[in-house]
VEXMAR-27918 format. One record per residue (C-alpha): x, y, z; residue in one letter; residue number from 1. Coordinates in nm, 3 decimals. Example, Ala and Ser with C-alpha at 12.3 -4.5 7.8 and 13.67 -1.06 7.14 Angstrom:
# VEXMAR-27918
        X        Y        Z  res    n
    1.230   -0.450    0.780    a    1
    1.367   -0.106    0.714    s    2
# end
This chain:
# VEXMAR-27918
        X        Y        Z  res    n
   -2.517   -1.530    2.674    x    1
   -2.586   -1.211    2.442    x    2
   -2.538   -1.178    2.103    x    3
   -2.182   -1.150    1.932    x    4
   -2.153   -0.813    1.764    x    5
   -1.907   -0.748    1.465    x    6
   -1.732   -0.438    1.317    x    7
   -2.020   -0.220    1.523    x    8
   -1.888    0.149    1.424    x    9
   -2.044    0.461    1.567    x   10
   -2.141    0.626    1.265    x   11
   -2.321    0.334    1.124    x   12
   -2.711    0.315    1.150    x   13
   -2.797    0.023    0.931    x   14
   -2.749   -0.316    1.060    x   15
   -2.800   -0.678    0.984    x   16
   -2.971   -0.864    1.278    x   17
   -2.971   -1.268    1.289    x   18
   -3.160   -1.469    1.489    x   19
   -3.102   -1.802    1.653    x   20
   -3.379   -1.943    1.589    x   21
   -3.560   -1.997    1.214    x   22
   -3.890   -1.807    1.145    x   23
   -3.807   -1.494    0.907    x   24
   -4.087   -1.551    0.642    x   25
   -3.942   -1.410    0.271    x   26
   -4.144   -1.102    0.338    x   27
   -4.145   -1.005    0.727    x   28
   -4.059   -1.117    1.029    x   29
   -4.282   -1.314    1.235    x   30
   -4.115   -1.405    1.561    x   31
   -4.203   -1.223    1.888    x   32
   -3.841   -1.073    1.870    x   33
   -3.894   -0.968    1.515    x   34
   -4.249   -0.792    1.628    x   35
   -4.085   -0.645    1.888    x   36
   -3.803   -0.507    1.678    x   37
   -4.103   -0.378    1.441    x   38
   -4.203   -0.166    1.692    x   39
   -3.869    0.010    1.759    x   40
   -3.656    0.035    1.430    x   41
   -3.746    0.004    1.074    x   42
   -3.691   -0.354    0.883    x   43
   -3.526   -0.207    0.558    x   44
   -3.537   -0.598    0.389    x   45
   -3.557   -0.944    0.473    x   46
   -3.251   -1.200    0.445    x   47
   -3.489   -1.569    0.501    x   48
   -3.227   -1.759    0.429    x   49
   -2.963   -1.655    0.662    x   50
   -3.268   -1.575    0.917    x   51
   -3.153   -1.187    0.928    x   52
   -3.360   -0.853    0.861    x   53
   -3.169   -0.506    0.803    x   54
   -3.281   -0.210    1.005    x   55
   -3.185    0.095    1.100    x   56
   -3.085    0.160    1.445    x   57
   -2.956    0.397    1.697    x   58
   -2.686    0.357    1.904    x   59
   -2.883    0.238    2.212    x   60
   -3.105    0.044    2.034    x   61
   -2.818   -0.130    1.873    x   62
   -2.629   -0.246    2.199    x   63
   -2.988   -0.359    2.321    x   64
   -3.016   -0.641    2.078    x   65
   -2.677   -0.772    2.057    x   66
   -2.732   -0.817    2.469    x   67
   -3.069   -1.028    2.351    x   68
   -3.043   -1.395    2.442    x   69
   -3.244   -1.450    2.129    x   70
   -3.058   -1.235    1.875    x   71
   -2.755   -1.471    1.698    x   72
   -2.558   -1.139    1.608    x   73
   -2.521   -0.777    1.482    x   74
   -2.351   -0.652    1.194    x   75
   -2.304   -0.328    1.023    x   76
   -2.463   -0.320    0.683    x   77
   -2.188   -0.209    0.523    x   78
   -2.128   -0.034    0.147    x   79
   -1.983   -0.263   -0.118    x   80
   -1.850   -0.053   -0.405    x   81
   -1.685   -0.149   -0.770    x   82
   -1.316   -0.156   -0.678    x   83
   -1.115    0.096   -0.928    x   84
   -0.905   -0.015   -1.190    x   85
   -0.744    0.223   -1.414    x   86
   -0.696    0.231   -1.811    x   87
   -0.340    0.339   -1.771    x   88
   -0.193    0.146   -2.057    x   89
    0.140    0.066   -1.831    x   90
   -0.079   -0.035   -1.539    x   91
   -0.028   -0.366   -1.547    x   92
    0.403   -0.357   -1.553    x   93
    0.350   -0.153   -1.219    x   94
    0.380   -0.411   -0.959    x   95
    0.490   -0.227   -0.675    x   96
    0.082   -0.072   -0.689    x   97
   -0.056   -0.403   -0.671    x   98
    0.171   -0.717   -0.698    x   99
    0.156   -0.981   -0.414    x  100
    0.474   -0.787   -0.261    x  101
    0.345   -0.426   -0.368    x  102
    0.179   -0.170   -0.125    x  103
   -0.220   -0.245   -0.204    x  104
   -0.283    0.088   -0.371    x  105
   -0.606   -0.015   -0.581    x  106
   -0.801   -0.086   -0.269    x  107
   -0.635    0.262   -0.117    x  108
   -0.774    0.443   -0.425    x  109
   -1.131    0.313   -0.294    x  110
   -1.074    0.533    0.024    x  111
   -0.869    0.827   -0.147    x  112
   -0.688    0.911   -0.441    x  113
   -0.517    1.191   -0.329    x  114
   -0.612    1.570   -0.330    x  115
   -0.515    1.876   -0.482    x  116
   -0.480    2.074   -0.138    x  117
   -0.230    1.819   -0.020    x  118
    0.133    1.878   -0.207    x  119
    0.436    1.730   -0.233    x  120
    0.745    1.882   -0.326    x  121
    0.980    1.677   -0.491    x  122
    1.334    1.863   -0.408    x  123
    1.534    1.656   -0.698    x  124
    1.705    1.733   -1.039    x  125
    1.343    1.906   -1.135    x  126
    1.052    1.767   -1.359    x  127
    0.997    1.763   -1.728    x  128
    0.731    1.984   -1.788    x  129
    0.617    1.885   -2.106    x  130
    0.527    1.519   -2.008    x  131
    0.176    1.379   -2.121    x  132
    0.163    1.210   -1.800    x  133
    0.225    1.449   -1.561    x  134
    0.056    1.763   -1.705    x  135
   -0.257    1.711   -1.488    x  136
   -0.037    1.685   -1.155    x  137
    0.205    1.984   -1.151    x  138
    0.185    2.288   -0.920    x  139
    0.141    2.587   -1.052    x  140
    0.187    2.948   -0.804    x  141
   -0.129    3.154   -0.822    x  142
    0.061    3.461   -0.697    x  143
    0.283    3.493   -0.984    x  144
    0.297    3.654   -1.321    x  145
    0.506    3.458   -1.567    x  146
    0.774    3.588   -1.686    x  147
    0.729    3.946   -1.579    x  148
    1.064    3.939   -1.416    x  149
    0.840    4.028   -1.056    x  150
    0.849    3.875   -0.785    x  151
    0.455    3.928   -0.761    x  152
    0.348    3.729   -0.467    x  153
    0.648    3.856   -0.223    x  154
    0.807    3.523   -0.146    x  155
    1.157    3.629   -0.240    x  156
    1.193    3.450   -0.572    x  157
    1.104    3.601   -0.898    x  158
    0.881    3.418   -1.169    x  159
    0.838    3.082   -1.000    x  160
    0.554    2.984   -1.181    x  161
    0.625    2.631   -1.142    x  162
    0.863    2.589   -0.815    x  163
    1.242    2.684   -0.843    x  164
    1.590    2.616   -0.926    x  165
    1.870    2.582   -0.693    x  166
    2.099    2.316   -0.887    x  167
    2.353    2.606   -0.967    x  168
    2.516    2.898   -0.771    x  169
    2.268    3.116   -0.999    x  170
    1.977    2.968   -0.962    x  171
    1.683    3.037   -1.138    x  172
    1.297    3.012   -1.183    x  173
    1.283    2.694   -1.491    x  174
    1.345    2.331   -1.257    x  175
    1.350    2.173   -1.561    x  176
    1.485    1.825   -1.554    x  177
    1.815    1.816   -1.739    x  178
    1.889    1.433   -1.575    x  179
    1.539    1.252   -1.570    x  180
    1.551    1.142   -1.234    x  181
    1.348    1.369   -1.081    x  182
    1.082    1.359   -1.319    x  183
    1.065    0.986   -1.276    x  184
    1.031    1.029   -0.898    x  185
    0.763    1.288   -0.955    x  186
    0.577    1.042   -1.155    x  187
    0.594    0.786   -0.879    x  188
    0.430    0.961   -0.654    x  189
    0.140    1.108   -0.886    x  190
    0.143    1.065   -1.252    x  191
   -0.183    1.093   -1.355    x  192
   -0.411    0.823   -1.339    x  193
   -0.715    0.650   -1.574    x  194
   -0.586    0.897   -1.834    x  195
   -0.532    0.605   -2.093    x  196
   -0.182    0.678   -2.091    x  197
    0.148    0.521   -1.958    x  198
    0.157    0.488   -1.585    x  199
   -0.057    0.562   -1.285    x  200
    0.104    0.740   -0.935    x  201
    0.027    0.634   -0.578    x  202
   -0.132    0.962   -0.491    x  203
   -0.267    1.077   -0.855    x  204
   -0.498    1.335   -0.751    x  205
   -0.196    1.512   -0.530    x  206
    0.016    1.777   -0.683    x  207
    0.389    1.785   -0.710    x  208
    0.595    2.094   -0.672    x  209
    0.934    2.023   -0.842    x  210
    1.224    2.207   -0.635    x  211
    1.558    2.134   -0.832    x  212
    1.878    2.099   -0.631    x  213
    2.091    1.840   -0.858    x  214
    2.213    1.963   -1.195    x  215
    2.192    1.764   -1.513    x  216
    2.455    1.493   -1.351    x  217
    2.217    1.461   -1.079    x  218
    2.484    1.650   -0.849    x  219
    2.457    1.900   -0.608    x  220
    2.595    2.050   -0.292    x  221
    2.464    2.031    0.065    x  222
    2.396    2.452    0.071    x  223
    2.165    2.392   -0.280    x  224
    2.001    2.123   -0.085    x  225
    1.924    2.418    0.192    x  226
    1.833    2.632   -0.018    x  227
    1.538    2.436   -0.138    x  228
    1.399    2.315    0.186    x  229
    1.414    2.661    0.275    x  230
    1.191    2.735   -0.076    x  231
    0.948    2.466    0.087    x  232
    0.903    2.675    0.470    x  233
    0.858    3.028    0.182    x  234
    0.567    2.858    0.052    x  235
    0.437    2.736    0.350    x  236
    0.482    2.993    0.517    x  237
    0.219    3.172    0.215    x  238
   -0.023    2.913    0.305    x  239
    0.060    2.660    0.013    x  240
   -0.089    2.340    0.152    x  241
    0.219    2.116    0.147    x  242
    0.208    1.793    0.309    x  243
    0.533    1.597    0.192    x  244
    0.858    1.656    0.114    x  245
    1.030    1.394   -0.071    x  246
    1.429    1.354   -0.066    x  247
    1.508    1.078   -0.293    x  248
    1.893    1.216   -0.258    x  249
    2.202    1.201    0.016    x  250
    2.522    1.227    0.142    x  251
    2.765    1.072    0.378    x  252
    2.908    1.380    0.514    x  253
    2.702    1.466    0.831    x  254
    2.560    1.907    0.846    x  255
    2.470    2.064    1.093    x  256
    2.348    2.312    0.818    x  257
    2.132    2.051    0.691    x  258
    2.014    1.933    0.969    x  259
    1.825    2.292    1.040    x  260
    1.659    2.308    0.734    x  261
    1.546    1.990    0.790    x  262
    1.420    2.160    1.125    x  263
    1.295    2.429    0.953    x  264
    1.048    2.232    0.711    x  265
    0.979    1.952    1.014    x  266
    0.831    2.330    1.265    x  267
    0.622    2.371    0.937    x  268
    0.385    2.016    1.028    x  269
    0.564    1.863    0.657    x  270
    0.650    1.506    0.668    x  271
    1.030    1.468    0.492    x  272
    1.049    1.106    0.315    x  273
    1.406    1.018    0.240    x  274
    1.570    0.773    0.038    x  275
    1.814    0.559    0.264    x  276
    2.085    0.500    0.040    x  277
    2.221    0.294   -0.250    x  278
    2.555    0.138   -0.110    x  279
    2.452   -0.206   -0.156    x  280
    2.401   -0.332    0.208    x  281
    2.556   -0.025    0.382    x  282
    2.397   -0.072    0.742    x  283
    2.335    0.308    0.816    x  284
    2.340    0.252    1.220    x  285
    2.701    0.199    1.150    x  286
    2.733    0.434    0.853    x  287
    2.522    0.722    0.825    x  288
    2.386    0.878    0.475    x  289
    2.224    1.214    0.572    x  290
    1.951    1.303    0.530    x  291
    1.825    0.983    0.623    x  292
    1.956    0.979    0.908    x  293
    1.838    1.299    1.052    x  294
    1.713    1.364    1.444    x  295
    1.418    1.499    1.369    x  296
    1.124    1.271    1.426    x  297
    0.961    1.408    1.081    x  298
    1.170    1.214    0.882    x  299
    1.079    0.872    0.732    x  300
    1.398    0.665    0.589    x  301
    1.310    0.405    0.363    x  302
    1.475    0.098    0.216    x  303
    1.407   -0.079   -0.098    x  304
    1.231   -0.413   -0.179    x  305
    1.244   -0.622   -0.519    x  306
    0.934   -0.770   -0.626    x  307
    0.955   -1.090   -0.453    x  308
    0.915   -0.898   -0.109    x  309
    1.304   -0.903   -0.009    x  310
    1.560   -0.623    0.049    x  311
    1.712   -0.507   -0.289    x  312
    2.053   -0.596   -0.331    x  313
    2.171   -0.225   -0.326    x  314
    1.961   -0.114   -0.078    x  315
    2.094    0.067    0.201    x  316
    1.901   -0.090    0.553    x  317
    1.980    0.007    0.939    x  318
    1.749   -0.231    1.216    x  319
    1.778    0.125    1.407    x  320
    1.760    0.391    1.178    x  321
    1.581    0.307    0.895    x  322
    1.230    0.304    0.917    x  323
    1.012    0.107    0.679    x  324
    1.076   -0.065    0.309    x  325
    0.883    0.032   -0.008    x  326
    0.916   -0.129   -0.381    x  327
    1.215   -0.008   -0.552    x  328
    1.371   -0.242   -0.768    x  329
    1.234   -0.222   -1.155    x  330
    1.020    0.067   -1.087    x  331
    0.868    0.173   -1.433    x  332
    0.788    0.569   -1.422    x  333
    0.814    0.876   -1.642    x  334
    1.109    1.037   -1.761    x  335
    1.204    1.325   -2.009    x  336
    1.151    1.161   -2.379    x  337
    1.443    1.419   -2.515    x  338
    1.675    1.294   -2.270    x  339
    1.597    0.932   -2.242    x  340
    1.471    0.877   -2.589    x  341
    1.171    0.741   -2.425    x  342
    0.880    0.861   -2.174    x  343
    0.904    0.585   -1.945    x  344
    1.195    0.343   -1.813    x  345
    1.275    0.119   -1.522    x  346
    1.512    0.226   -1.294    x  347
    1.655    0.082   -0.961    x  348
    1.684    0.265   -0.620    x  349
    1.607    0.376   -0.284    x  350
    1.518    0.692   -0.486    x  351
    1.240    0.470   -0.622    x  352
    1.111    0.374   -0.257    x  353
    1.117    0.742   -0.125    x  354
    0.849    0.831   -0.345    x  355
    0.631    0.552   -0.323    x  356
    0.601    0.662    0.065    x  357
    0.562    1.033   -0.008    x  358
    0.248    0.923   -0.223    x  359
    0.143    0.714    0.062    x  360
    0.149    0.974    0.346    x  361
   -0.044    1.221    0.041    x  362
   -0.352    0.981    0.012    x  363
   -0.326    0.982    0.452    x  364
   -0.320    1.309    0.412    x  365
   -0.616    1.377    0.191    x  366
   -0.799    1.084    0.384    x  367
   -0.753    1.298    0.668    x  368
   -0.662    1.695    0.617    x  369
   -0.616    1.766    0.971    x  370
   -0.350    1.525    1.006    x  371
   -0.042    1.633    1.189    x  372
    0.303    1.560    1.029    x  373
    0.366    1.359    1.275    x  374
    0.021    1.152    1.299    x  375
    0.123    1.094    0.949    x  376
    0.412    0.951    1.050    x  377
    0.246    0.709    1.291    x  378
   -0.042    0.631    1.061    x  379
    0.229    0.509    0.804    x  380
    0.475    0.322    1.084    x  381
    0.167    0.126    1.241    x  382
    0.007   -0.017    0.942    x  383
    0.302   -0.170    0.764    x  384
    0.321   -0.526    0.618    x  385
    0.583   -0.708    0.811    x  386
    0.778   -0.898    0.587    x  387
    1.061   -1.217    0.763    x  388
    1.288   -1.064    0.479    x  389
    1.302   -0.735    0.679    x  390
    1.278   -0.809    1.041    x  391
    1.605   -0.719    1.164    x  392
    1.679   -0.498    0.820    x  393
    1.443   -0.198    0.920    x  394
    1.270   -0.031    1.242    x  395
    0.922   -0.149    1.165    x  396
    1.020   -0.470    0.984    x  397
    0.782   -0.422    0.700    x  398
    0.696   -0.331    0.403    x  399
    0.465    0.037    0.370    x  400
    0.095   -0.080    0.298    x  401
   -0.125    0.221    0.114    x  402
   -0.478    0.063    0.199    x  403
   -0.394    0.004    0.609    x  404
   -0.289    0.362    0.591    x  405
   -0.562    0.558    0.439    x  406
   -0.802    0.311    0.606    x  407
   -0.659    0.418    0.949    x  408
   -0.595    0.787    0.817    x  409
   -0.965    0.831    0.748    x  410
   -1.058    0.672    1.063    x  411
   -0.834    0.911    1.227    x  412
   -1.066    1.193    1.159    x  413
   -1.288    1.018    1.436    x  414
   -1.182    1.108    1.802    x  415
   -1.298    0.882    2.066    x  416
   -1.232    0.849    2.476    x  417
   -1.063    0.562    2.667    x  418
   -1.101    0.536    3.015    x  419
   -1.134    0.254    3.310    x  420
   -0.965    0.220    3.688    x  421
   -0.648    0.025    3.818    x  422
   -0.747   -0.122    4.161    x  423
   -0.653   -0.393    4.390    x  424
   -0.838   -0.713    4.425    x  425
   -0.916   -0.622    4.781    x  426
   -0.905   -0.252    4.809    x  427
   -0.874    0.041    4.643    x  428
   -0.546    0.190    4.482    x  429
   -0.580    0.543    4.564    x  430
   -0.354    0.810    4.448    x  431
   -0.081    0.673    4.300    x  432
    0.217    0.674    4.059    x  433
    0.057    0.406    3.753    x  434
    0.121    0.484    3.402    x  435
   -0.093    0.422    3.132    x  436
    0.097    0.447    2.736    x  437
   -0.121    0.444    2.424    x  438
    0.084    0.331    2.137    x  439
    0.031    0.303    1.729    x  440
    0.326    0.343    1.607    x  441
    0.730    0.314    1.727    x  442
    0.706    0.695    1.843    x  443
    0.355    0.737    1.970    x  444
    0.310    0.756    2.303    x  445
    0.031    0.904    2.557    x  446
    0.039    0.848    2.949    x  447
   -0.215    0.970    3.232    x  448
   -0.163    0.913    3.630    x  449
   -0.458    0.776    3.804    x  450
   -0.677    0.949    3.989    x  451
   -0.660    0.905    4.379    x  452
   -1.010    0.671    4.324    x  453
   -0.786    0.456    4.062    x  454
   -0.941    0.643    3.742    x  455
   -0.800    0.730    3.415    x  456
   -0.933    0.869    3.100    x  457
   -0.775    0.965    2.714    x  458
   -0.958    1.236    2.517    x  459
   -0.930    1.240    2.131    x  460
   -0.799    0.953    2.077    x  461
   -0.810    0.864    1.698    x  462
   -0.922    0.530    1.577    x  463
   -0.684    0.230    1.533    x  464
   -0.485   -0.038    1.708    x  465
   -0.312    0.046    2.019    x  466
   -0.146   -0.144    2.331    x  467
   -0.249    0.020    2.687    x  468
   -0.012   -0.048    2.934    x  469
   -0.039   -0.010    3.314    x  470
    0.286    0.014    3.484    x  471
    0.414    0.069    3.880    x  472
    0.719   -0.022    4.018    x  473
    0.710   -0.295    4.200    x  474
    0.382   -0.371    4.141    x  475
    0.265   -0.668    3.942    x  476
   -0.082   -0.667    3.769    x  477
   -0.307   -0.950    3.662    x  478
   -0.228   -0.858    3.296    x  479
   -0.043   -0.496    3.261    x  480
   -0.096   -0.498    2.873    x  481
   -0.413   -0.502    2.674    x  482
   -0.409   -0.473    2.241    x  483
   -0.691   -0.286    2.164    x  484
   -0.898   -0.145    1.886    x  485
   -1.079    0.197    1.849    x  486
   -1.335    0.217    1.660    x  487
   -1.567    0.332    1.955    x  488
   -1.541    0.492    2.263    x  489
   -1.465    0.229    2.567    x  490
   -1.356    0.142    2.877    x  491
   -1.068   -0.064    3.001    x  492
   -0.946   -0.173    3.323    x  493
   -0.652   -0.324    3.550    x  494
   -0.637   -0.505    3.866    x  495
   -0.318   -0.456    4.030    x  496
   -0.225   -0.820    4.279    x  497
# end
């Protein structure tokens, strides 16, 4: 038998080599394995006790020694690094970050902590401006001229410095938050962080473009809501580098007028995170709340958990139609201080989940720029935390993890191929009808037909956990599905009985 090899990654060049049997001096190797490997690779230090030397190797040379009868294992050498904890004085209240049922964001912020080029807008009741915590994280337009009454950059709307306002029939260029809900939503998703002050946001290097459709009652109409998706595809459309739209907002009444704009943003590559409703237990496969439940496969719904990991009382679920949970329940944020008296409070909501996935699919996105909206999507869906409290409460049955997805979202940026043959156990398959599916997440699917020799092959294929399927009608195969990992390129194949 060969070695066992663990976590071997492609782009890794410095292993840790053990041997079976015991004769690593404290300064070299002296076995004729070890003065063999001193020929080939370099021995960066010596590990006597656990009869291992690190060395750098190349691919090939790699593989060769975790074949060698006389080689225990190979392991990458891997970075450790300080894990980040941040001074923000609130930190510690913010379970939903990193409680036992919260989403794992410290060891995220190891990976990513968000980027400037990746931005969400927050369509809500606007943002307070003036907030010590969010000062660091707000968009501001390049093309524009405050207060010139121009509108200098050509996008149709005059002066918007700092996003727009749609929450009246005027409309105007201040979003000011006259309610404080959509300043504390803003803050969810990237208040800024290790600033010694008040709380920390999931994505706190990301900036937040506030586009106000709810007045200071937090109302608003379906054709205000339009209007500021349709403020989103402008500034997309000018090369404004958003990632994220987040809808922490809804309506029973069904539009087909919505449901365009939501089209509109989705043909842009921007991931829409919605809130799925407050109705306490409203199941939205048999009640809808729009736009949560939208058509377009850009849209995340998302339900809200309490801190002990179950579905909050007036959460809104659907086993069908609402996609994943986040922490909602006693979520402490910002908020205007000359509204609230304060410039942080708990509140309660769906509205608080949204958010807390909009920051999630900003630290994929910075992990990995070239993302697609809808990669984004998958990255988020297949790395979720199932929870028993949610199976049968949402589509994925879990809980949204930050670390799974910006580990997965950075190995994304890594293509690899997957290829093998389907054959019979006597003779050859030749050209026919077998499918093949690739799958990481509920909507992700890839499928090849086999070559008339019985050969497939998958190109780009981005790292993470998939299930490869062979299928033929009536045709039975010695085992038709394989769970795999991608971490390397490899092949895989299927023997048809």
């Amino acid at each position: 038998m060969g070695a066992s090899s663990r976590s071997l990654a492609e782009d890794h060049a410095r292993y840790i080599v053990r041997f079976k049997s015991s004769s690593l001096s404290a300064t070299a190797p002296t076995s004729p394995s070890s003065v063999q490997f001193l020929t080939a690779s370099k021995v960066e230090r010596v590990l006597p006790l656990d009869n291992s030397v690190v060395v750098m190797l190349s691919a090939s040379e790699r593989d060769a020694y975790v074949a060698r009868p006389d080689v225990e294992s190979v392991e990458v050498d891997a970075k450790v690094t300080a894990f980040f904890a941040p001074n923000d004085t609130s930190y510690s209240e913010q379970y939903a970050l990193s409680g036992p049922y919260g989403i794992r964001a410290p060891l995220a912020w190891d990976i990513t902590r968000g980027s400037p080029s990746k931005i969400v807008a927050v369509v809500d009741s606007g943002v307070d401006f003036t907030h010590e915590d969010l000062q660091e994280s707000l968009w501001s337009n390049p093309g524009e001229i405050a207060a010139n009454g121009l509108d200098d950059d050509g996008n149709g709307y005059v002066d918007d410095i700092r996003g727009y306002d749609f929450g009246s029939d005027a409309g105007d260029s201040d979003p000011t938050d006259e309610n404080g809900h959509g300043t504390h939503v803003a803050g969810i998703v990237a208040a800024t962080g290790n600033n010694a002050l008040g709380v920390i946001g999931v994505a706190w290097n990301t900036m937040v473009v506030p586009v106000k459709c709810l007045d200071d009652q937090g109302n608003g109409y379906i054709s205000y809501l339009v209007n500021a998706l349709d403020y989103v595809v402008a500034l997309k459309d000018q090369g404004h580098p958003i990632a994220v739209v987040n809808m922490s907002l809804g309506t029973n009444q069904q539009s087909d007028a919505l449901e365009r704009a939501v089209g509109r943003v989705a043909s842009r590559g921007i991931l829409l995170v919605t809130a799925a409703g407050n109705n306490y237990g409203q199941n939205n496969d048999a009640v809808p709340s729009y736009p949560a439940n939208s058509t377009s496969e850009s849209v995340l719904s998302v339900a809200a958990t309490t801190s002990s990991g179950s579905l909050a009382g007036f959460s809104n679920y659907g086993p069908q139609t609402v996609d994943l949970a986040a922490p909602g329940a006693d979520i402490l944020s910002t908020v205007p201080p000359l509204l609230r008296g304060a410039s942080y409070e708990y509140i309660d909501g769906t509205s608080m989940s949204a958010p807390v996935v909009s920051g999630v699919a900003a630290l994929v996105a910075a992990a990995n720029p070239d993302a697609t909206s809808t990669l984004l999507r998958d990255i988020i869906l297949s790395t979720v935390r199932p929870l028993s409290t949610l199976k049968g409460k949402v589509v994925s049955g879990g809980i949204v993890d930050a670390y799974s997805a910006a580990a997965v979202g950075l190995a994304s940026r890594k293509r690899y191929r997957v290829y093998g043959t389907v054959k019979r156990r006597s003779r050859g398959v030749g050209r026919v009808t077998i499918t093949l599916r690739l799958a990481t997440g509920p909507t992700y699917r890839k499928s090849v037909i086999t070559s008339s020799s019985g050969r497939y092959a998958f190109k780009d294929v981005p790292a993470g956990t998939y299930t490869l399927k062979a299928t033929r009608p009536g045709v039975s195969f010695a085992s038709s599905s394989r769970r795999i990992t991608i971490g390397r390129s490899r092949a895989v194949s299927f023997t048809a009985r």
